[in-house]
C-alpha positions in Angstrom: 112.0 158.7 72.6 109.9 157.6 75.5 111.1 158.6 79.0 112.4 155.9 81.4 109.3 154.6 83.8 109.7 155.8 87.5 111.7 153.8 90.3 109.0 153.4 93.4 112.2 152.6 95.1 113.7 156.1 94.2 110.2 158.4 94.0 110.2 160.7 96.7 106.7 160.7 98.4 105.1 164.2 97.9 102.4 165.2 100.5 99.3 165.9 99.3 98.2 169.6 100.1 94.9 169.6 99.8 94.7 166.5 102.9 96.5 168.8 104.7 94.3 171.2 104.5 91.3 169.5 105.2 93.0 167.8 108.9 93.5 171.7 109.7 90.0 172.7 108.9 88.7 169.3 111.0 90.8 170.0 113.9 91.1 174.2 114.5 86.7 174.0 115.0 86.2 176.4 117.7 83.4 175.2 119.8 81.1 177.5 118.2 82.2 176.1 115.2 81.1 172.6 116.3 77.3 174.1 117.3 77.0 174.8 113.8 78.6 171.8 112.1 77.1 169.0 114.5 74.9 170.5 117.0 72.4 167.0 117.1 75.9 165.3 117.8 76.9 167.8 120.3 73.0 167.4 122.2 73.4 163.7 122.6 76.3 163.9 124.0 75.0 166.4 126.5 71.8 164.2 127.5 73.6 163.0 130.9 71.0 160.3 132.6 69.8 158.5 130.3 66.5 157.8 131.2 64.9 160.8 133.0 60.9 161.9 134.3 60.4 158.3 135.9 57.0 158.4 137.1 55.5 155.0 138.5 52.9 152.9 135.8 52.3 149.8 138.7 54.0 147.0 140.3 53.5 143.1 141.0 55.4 140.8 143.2 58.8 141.2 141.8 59.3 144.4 139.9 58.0 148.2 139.1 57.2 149.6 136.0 58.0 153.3 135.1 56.9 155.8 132.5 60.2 157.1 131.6 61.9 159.5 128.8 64.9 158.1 126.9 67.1 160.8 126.2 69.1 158.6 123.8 66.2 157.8 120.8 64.6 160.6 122.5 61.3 158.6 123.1 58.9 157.3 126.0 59.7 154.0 127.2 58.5 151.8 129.8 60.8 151.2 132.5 61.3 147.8 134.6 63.5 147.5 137.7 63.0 145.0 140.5 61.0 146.3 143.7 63.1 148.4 146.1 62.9 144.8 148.6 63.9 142.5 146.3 67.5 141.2 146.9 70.1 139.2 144.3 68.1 136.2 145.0 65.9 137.9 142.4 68.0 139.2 139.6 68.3 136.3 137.7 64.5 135.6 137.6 64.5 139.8 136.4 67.4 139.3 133.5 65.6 135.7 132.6 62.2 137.3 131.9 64.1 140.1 129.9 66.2 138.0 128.0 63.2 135.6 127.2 60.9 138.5 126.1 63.8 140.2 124.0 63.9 136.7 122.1 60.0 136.7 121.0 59.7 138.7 118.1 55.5 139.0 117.3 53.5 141.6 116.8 51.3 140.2 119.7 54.5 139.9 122.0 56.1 143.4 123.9 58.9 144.3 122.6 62.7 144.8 125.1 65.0 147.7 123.7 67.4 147.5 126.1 68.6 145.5 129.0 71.2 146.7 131.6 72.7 147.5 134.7 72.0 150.6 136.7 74.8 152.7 138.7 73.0 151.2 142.0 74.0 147.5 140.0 70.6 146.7 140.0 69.2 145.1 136.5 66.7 147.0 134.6 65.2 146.4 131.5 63.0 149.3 129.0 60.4 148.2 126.5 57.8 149.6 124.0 55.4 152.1 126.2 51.6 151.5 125.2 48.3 152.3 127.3 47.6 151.5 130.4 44.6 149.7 129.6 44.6 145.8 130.0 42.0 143.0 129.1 40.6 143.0 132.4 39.6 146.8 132.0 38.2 146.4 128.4 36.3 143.1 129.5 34.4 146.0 132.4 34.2 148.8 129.8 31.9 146.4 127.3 29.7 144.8 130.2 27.4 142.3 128.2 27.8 143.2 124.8 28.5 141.4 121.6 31.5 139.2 122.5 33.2 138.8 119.3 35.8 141.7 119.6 36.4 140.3 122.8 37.0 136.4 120.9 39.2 138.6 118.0 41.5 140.2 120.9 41.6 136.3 122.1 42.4 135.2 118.5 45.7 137.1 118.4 46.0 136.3 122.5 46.5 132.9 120.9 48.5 133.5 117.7 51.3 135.0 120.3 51.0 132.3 122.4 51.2 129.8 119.4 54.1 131.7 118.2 56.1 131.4 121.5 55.6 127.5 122.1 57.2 127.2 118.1 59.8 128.8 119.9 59.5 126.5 122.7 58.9 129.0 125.2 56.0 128.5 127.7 54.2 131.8 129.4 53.3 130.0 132.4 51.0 132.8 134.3 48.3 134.1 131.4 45.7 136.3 132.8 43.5 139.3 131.8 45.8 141.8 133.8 49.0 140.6 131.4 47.2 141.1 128.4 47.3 144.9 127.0 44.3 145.7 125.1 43.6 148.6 123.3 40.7 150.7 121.7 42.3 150.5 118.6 42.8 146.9 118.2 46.4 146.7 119.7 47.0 143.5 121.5 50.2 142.8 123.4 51.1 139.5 126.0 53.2 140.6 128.8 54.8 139.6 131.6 57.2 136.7 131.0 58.3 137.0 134.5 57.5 133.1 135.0 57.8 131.9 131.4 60.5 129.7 130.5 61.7 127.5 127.7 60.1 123.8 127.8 63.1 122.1 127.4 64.5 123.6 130.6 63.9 122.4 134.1 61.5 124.9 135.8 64.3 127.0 137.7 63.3 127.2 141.8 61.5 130.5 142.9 62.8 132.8 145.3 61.6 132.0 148.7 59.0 134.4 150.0 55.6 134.0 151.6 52.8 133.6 150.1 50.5 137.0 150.2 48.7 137.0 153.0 45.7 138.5 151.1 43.5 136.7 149.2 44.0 138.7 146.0 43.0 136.3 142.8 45.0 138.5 140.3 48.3 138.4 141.7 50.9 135.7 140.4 52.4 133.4 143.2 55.5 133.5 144.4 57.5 130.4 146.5 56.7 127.0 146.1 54.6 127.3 143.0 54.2 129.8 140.4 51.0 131.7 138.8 47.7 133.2 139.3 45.0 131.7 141.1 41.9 131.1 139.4 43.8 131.4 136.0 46.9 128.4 136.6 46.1 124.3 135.9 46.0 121.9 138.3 49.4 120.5 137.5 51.3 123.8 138.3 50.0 123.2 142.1 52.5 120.0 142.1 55.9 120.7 142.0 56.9 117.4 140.4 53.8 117.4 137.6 55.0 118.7 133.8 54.6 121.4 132.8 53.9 122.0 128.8 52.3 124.4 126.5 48.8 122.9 127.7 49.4 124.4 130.6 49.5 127.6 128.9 46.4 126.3 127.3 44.5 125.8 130.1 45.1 129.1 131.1 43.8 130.5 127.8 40.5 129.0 128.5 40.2 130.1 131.9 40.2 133.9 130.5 37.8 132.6 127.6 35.6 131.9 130.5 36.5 135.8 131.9 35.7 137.0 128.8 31.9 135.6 128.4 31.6 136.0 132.2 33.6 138.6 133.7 34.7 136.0 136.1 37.8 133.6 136.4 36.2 129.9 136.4 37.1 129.6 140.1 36.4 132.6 143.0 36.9 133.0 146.4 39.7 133.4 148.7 43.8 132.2 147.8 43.2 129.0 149.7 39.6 128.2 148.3 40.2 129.1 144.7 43.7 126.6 145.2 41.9 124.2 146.7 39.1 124.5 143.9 42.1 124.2 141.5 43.7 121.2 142.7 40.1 119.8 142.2 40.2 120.0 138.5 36.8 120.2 136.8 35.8 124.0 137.1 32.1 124.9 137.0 30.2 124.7 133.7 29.8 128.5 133.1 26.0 127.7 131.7 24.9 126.1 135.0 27.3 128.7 137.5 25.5 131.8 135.8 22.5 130.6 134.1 20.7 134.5 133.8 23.6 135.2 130.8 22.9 134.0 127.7 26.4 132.1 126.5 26.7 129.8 123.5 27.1 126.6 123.8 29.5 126.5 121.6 31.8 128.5 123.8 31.2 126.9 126.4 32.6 123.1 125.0 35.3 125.0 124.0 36.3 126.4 127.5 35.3 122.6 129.3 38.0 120.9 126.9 40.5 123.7 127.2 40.3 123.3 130.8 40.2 119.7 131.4 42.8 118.5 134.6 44.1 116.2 132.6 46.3 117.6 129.9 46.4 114.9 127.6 42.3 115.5 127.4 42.4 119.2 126.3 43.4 120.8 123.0 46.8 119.1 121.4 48.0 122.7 120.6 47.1 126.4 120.9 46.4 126.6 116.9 43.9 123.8 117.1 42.1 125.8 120.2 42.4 129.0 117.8 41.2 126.6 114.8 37.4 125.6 116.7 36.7 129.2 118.2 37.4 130.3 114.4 35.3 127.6 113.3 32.3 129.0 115.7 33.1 132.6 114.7 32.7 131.4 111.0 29.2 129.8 111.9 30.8 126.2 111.5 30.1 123.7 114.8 33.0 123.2 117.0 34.9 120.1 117.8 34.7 120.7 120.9 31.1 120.0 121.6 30.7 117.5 119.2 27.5 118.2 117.2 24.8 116.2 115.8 23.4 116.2 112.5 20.6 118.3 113.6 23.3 121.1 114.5 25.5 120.3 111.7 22.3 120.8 109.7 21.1 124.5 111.7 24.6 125.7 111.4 24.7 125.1 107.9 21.3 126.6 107.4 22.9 130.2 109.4 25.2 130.4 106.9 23.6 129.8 103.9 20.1 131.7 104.5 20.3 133.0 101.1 20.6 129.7 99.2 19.1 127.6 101.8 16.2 130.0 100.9 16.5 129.9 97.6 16.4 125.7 97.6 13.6 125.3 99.9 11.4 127.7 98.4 12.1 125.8 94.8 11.7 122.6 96.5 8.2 123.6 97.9 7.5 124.8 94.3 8.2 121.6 92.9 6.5 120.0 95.2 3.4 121.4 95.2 3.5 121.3 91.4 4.2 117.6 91.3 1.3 117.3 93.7 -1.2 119.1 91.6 0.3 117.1 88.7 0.1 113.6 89.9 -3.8 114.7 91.4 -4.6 115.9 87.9 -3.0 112.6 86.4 -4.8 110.5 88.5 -8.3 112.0 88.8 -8.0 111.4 84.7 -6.5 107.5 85.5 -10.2 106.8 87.6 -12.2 109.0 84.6 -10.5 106.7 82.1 -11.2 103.1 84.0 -14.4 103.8 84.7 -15.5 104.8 81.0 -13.5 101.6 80.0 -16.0 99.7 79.1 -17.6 102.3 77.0 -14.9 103.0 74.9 -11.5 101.0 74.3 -10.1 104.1 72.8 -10.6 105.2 76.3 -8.4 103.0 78.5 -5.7 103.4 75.8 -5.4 107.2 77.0 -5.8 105.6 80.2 -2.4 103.7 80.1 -0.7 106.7 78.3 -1.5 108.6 81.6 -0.1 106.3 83.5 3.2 105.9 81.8 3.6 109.6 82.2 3.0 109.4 85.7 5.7 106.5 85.7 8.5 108.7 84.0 7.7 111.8 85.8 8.3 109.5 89.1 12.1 108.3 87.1 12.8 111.8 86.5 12.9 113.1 89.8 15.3 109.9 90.9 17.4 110.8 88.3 17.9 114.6 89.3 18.5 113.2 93.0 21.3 110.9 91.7 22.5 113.7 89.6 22.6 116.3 92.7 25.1 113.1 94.7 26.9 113.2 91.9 27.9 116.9 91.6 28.2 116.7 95.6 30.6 114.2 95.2 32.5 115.8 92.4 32.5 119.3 94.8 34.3 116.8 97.4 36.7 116.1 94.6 37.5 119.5 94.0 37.9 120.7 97.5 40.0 118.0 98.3 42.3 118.7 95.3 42.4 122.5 96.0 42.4 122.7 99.4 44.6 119.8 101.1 47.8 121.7 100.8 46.6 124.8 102.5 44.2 123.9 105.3 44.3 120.2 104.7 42.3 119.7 108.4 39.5 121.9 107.4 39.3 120.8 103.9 39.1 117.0 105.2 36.6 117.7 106.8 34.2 119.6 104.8 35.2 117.1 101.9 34.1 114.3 104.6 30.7 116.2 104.8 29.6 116.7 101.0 30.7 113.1 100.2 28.4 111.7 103.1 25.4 113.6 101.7 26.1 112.4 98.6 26.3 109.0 99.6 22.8 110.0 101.8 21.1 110.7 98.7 22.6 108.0 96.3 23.7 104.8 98.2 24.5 103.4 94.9 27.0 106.5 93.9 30.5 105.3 93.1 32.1 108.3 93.0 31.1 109.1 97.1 32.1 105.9 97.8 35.9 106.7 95.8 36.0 110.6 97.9 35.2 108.8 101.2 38.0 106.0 100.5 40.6 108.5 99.8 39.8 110.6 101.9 40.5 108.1 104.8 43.5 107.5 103.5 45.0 111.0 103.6 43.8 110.6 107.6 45.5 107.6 107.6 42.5 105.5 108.9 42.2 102.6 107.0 40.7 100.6 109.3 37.4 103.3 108.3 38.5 103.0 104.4 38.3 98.8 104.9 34.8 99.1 105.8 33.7 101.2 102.3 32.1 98.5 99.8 34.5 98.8 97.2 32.7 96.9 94.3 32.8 97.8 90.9 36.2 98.8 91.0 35.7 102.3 92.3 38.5 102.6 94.2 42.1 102.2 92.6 43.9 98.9 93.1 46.6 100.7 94.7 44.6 102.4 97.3 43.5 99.3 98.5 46.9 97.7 98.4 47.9 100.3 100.6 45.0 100.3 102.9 45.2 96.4 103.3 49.3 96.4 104.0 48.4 98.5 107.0 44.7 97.7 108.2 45.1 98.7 111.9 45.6 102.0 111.1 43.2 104.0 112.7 44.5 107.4 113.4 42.7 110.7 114.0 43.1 114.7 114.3 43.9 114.2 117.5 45.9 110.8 117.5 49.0 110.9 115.1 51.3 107.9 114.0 54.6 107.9 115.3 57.3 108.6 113.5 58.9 104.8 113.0 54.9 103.7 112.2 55.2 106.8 109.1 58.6 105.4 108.2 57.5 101.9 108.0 54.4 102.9 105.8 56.3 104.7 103.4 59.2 102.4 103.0 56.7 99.4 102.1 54.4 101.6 99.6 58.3 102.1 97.9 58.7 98.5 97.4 55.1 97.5 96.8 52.9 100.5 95.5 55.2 102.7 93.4 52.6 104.8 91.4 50.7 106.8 94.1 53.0 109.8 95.0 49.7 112.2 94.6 47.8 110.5 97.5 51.0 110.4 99.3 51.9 113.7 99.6 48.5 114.8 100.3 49.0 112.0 103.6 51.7 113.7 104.3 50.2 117.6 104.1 47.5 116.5 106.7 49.8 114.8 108.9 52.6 117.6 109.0 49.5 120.1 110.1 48.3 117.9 112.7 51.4 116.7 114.7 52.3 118.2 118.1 56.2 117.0 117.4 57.9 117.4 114.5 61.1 115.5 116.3 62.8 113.3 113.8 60.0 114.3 111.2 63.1 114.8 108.7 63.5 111.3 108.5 60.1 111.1 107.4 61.2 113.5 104.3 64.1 111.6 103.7 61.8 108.5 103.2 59.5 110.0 101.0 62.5 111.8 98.8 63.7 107.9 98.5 59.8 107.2 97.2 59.3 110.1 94.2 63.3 109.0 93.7 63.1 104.7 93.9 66.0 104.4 91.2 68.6 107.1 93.0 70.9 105.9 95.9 72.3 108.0 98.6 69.5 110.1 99.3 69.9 111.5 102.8 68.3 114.7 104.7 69.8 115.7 108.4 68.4 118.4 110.5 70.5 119.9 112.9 68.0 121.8 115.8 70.2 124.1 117.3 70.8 126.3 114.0 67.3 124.7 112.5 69.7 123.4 109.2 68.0 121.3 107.1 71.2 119.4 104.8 70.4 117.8 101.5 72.3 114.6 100.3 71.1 113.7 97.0 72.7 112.5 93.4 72.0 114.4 90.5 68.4 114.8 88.7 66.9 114.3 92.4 63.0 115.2 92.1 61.6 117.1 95.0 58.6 117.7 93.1 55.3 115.5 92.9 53.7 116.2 89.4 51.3 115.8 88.2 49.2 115.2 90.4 50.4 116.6 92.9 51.2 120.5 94.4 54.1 120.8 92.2 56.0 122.8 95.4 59.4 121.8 97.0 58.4 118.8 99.5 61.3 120.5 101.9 58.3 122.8 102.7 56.8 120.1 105.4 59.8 120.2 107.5 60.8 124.1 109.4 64.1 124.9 108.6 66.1 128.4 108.6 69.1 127.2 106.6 69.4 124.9 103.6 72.3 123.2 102.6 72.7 121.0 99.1 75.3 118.5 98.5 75.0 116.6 95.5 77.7 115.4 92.8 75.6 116.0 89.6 72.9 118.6 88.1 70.4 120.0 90.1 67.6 122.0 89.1 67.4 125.1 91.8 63.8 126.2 90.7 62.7 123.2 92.5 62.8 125.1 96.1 60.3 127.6 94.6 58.8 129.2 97.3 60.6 128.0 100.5 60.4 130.2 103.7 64.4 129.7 104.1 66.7 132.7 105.5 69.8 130.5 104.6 70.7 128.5 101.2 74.0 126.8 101.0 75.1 125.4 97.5 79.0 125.5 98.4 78.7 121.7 97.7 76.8 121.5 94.8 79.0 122.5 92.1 76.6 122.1 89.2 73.5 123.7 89.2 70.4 124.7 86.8 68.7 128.0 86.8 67.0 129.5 83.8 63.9 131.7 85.1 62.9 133.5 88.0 63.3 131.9 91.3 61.1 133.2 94.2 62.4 132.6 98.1 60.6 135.1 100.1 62.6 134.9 103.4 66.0 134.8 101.6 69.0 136.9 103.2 72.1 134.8 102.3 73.8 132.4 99.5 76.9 130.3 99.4 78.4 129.5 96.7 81.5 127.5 95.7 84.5 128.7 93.3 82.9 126.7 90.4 79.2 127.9 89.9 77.8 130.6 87.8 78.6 134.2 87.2 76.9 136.3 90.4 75.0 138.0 87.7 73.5 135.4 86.6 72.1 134.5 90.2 71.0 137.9 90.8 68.8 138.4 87.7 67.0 135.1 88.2 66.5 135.2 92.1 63.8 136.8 93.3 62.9 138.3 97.7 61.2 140.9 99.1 64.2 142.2 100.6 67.9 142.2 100.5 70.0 139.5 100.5 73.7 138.6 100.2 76.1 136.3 98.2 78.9 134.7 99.8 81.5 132.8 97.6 83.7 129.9 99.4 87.9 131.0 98.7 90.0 129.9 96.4 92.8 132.2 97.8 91.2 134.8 99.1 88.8 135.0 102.3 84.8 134.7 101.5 83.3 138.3 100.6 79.8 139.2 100.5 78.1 140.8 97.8 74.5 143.0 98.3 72.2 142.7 96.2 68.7 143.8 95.4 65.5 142.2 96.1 64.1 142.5 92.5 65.9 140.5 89.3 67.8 142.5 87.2 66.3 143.1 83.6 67.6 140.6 81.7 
């Protein structure tokens, strides 16, 4: 017989000895005992000051910087607190420049650990400790040497600043001395002291005079802000904007330091201001004509530098994009080449071939030459025997229609050489347009005019140059192509001739109603050309300076690759960078074939992701997209039967209704971590870890 089960009502509770034991081990430690047990425990608690050995690194106008030990991490830091003389009026300028800096994350960008009050209540602020060596000292150490480590340190110069104005922060006072610069390739922008984001109002200095010597590399403080001889024009008038060319223009002022060891304006504070306020800063070819600088650079530095802003580079990436170009041995946009330079250039980087070709030419040549000699010395032997000998001027006629098809021949190899130059521009343009569709335009541009150069009559140049135009969205330049023989597709020109004052370039963008307006007439009228449209929009997404409201561009080509669904709608929301998803079921995000075959979501930044739909959707469709956040909490059914990749993946959310979590974890694929959360039925959300590789399966 089974004994009766126990009453928890009735069962007395019966201490458990060994947990009684184990409190009286934890809490009878004799000191001594603790040494033993904990001692790293027992030394940070010891450390007292935190930050100890504070020896003086350098100061500007507002704060000092300090070599200092942190006894905490038990590591060298560098230590910034405000000058001794600087009152409250200057605290929140301090915290702002810490807080800004602590919100860059770049490998190019100094890095804030900590930001604080001291026991005087006085803000301070530690960050990563490098050498002591800046731009300015590495630009002395090289003299006149070969410039391009100096243009490598100013490549990454410009990747952190490109970073930061994504972010939409603006530096504001870029010079040599706030650039670290090491031996070893280390290259750090510091000094955010007068940065600020661009969608905030610049905040009023701190009233102070302005230094009373004339010392070029010190920053400005009062009624305008930054360095003389490095700051633009417009940051001498208090009500001009201020943008990221401003930052710009400072970036080709220490291009011009760089190649010349100089800032593009010298002198005393008021001359070099007033020289400013001026504009147009000396060509550095004509102001130091004994050093030998490429002209090249020096078109770059004139546009960077131009008082108007609108004239300069659009962006920082597009500056970076030509000095890359003249690193690569390409001609710069900036100084507009000819065909003669176009035509050296290309020579530079193609000795080998360019070799190869001329000497085979020359060969040919000369062999033709000594051909067509030989042929016609025996044309004049044969018509002047002709009256000899009939049998004669027959051989005589043979001659000549060998001379005839050897001159065929050689048109026929020219036409053939247009045509593989035109197919090359086929190919480039195919293979290239998603990843660096402005550099592969252009070169595509290039093979298809030699081709044409070589063989007016080629169809197939006359089709790359067409399209081409079309991906640039100038159709007024695609209008002017002779289009007979039907070479071009009838919906090309359709689309062309719908819109033929389109004239848009690099530099000149359509706005965002003028995109939305082209894309909701090729719906209606020219349904079958998703390819070429997709490669439009690749170009344009690189090029634009604003990608406000560029979501609603998306949205109007999701309606295009989907003409039959209803309901498609995409809404960003800026603040947490959430792109949201409103589509039916079956909803294609893919153009193929044809097309890339990736997630068109790609074109528009976005952290978070969120899906709402009422019917299937296939999730390997966002294959490959750089998203941190991807919320599926209201899209109950989903597909997904193989490996899914998201690279920048940390976090899922998932309704009640979807899948087993194993299931999502053997098919989902990240570098790192990343965590499930399920919405509750009646229990709060919880997350789940898992691993950055798919489980076997």
């Amino acid at each position: 017989m089974k004994p009766p089960p126990p009453n928890p009502a009735t069962e007395a509770y019966r201490p458990d000895y060994r947990l009684t034991r184990a409190y009286h081990e934890a809490t009878g430690l004799t000191p001594d005992g603790l040494d033993s047990l904990c001692p790293s425990y027992l030394a940070l608690c010891a450390t007292g000051e935190r930050y100890q050995e504070q020896t003086l690194l350098g100061q500007g106008g507002v704060k000092q910087v300090f070599r200092a030990f942190d006894t905490h991490t038990r590591r060298w830091v560098a230590l910034a607190r405000l000058r001794p003389r600087r009152g409250p009026d200057f605290y929140d300028r301090f915290v702002h420049e810490a807080w800004l800096t602590a919100s860059l994350r770049h490998p190019n960008i100094i890095n804030v650990h900590e930001v604080g009050v001291a026991e005087d209540q006085r803000p301070f602020f530690t960050m990563d400790l490098k050498g002591n060596q800046t731009l300015r000292d590495l630009v002395a150490k090289s003299g006149n040497e070969d410039p391009r480590p100096l243009l490598a340190i100013f490549l990454k110069v410009c990747d952190a600043l490109a970073y930061a104005h994504s972010q939409g922060v603006l530096h504001l006072d870029l010079k040599p001395e706030n650039i670290q610069a090491q031996e070893f390739g280390e290259v750090l922008v510091c000094d955010w002291g007068s940065g600020r984001r661009q969608s905030e109002a610049p905040a009023p200095a701190p009233s102070s005079s302005p230094p009373e010597d004339p010392l070029a590399n010190l920053t400005l403080q009062g009624l305008i802000s930054g360095t003389p001889g490095y700051m633009a024009p417009e940051q001498l008038d208090p009500a001009a904007a201020q943008d990221h060319r401003t930052d710009l223009y400072a970036l080709g002022c220490i291009l011009h330091f760089l190649l010349t060891g100089r800032a593009p304006f010298t002198g005393s504070t008021a001359e070099v201001l007033t020289a400013t306020a001026r504009g147009h800063i000396p060509p550095p070819h004509e102001a130091y004509p004994t050093l030998s600088l490429p002209p090249s650079l020096v078109a770059i530095i004139l546009r960077a530098t131009r008082p108007d802003p609108a004239d300069r580079y659009p962006t920082v990436s597009a500056l970076r994009e030509d000095l890359q170009r003249y690193l690569d041995g390409f001609a710069t946009e900036a100084e507009q080449p000819n065909f003669l330079k176009e035509a050296r250039l290309f020579i530079l980087r193609n000795r080998l071939p360019v070799a190869i070709a001329l000497t085979s030419f020359a060969l040919l040549t000369v062999l033709t030459t000594l051909f067509v000699q030989r042929l016609e010395a025996h044309r004049q032997q044969v018509l002047a025997e002709k009256e000899r000998s009939s049998h004669l001027a027959a051989r005589a006629e043979v001659a000549q229609n060998r001379y005839l098809a050897a001159l065929s021949r050689s048109q026929q190899e020219q036409k053939a050489l247009a045509l593989d130059l035109a197919l090359s521009a086929n190919r480039l343009k195919n293979m290239g347009i998603y990843q660096r569709p402005y550099k592969t335009v252009r070169q595509a541009s290039e093979l298809a005019h030699i081709a044409l150069t070589l063989d007016p009559t080629s169809g197939k140049a006359r089709y790359e140059l067409y399209s081409l135009n079309l991906i640039q969205m100038n159709f007024q330049a695609a209008l002017t192509l002779p289009t007979e023989g039907d070479i071009v597709p009838p919906g090309y020109q359709a689309l062309a001739q719908a819109f033929p004052h389109f004239a848009y370039s690099p530099n000149q963008r359509p706005g965002v109603s003028q995109l939305r307006q082209f894309f909701s007439h090729a719906r209606t009228h020219i349904p079958d050309q998703a390819p070429l449209l997709e490669r439009l929009l690749a170009y344009d997404q690189r090029l634009r300076r604003s990608h406000h409201h560029y979501h609603l561009v998306i949205e109007d080509f999701l309606r295009y690759l989907n003409p039959t669904q209803e309901g498609i709608r995409l809404h960003y929301e800026e603040d947490e960078a959430k792109l949201t998803l409103h589509a039916p079921g079956h909803t294609r995000l893919l153009v193929e074939p044809g097309g890339s075959s990736r997630c068109t979501l790609r074109y528009h930044p976005a952290r978070t992701l969120a899906l709402i739909s009422d019917g299937p959707f296939d999730l390997r469709q966002l294959e490959g997209l750089p998203i941190k956040t991807l919320d599926l909490t209201r899209c109950p059914s989903l597909t997904l039967n193989q490996a899914l990749s998201l690279p920048g993946l940390n976090t899922i959310h998932l309704g009640p209704h979807h899948p087993p979590l194993a299931e999502l974890r053997r098919h989902i694929v990240t570098p790192g971590d990343f965590q499930i959360l399920t919405s509750p039925t009646e229990n709060p959300p919880h997350p789940q870890r898992t691993a950055a590789k798919p489980e076997p399966g």
